[in-house]
ZALUMMI-80587 format. One record per residue (C-alpha): residue in one letter; x, y, z. Coordinates in steps of 0.1 Angstrom, whole numbers, plus 2048, in hexadecimal, padded with zeros to 3 digits. Example, Ala and Ser with C-alpha at 12.3 -4.5 7.8 and 13.67 -1.06 7.14 Angstrom:
BEGIN
A87B7D384E/S8897F5847/
This chain:
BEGIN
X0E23FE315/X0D2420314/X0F042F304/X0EA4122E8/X0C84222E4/X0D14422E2/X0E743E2C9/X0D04232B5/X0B44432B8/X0D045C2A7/X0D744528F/X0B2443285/X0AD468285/X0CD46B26D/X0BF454254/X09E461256/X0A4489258/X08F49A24E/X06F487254/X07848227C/X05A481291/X0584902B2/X0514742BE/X0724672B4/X0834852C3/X06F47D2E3/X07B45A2E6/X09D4652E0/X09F4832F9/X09146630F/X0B045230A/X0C846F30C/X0BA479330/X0B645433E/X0D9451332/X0E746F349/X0CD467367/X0E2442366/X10344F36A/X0FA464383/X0E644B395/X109435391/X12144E398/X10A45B3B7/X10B4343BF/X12E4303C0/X13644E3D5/X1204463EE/X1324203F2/X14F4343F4/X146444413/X136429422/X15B411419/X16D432428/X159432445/X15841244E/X17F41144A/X17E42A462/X16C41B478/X1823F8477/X1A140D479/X19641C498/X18C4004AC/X1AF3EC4A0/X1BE4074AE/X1B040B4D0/X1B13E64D7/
């Protein structure tokens, strides 16, 4: 969705050059950065249910084993 909004901003900024507004530019930047703090919020996500899948394999594996 913010991806769709960046691009949606660009596309504005294209059809409007060269009377963009700062505030325009603002909004977009906005999008750009939300956009990369998401994905990293996702990706940091995902590699922490990683560990915590690893771990508690780990865990299982272990006590299988010992009874």
């Amino acid at each position: 969705m913010l991806d769709l909004c960046e691009n949606v901003q660009v596309v504005l900024m294209l059809t409007g050059f060269p009377d963009v507004s700062a505030g325009q530019v603002a909004v977009a930047s906005w999008f750009t950065l939300s956009k990369g703090y998401a994905v990293s919020l996702c990706l940091l996500l995902a590699l922490t249910l990683a560990v915590v899948a690893a771990v508690r394999r780990l865990r299982h594996g272990v006590r299988d084993r010992a009874a």
